[in-house]
C-alpha positions as CSV (number, residue, x, y, z in Angstrom):
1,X,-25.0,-4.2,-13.4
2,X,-28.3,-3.5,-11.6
3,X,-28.2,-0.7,-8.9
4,X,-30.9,0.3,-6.6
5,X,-30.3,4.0,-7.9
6,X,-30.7,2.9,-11.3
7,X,-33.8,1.0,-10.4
8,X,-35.5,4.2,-8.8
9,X,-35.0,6.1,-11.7
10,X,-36.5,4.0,-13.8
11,X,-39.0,3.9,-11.4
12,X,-40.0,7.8,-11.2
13,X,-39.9,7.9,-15.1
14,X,-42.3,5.5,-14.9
15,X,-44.7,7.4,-13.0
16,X,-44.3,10.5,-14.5
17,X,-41.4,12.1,-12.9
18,X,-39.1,12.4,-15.9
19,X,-37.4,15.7,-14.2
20,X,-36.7,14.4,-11.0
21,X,-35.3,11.5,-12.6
22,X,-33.1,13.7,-15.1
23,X,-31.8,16.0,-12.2
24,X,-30.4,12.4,-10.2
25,X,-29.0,10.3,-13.0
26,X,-25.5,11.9,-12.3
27,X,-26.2,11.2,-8.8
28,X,-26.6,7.7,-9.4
29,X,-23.7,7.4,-11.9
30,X,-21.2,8.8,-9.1
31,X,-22.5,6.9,-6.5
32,X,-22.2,3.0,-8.8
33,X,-19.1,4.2,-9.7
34,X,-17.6,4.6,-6.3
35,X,-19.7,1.9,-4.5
36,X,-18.0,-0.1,-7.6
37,X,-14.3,0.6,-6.3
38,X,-15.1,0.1,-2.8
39,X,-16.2,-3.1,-3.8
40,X,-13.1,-3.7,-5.2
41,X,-10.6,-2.6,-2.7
42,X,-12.0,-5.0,-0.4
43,X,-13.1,-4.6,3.2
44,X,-9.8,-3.8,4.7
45,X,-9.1,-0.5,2.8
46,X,-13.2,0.5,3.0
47,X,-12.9,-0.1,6.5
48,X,-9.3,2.0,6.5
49,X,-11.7,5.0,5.0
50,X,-14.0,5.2,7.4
């Protein structure tokens, strides 16, 4: 699945940034994974959480 988080990363390794990169890929794993299960409740129960 493509995520704009993964994207950046990929992104600042490319231009030389591999520790910045390193420190966020947890970041970016936490943040697919519960975007992902938002997603998947649906609108009514995202909309509950807010």
């Amino acid at each position: 699945m493509w995520s704009p988080g993964a994207y950046r990363l990929g992104n600042a390794k490319g231009c030389g940034h591999q520790r910045v990169a390193e420190m966020n890929e947890q970041v970016v794993v936490n943040l697919d994974r519960m975007i992902t299960e938002l997603e998947a409740d649906g609108p009514q129960e995202a909309a509950d959480a807010g």
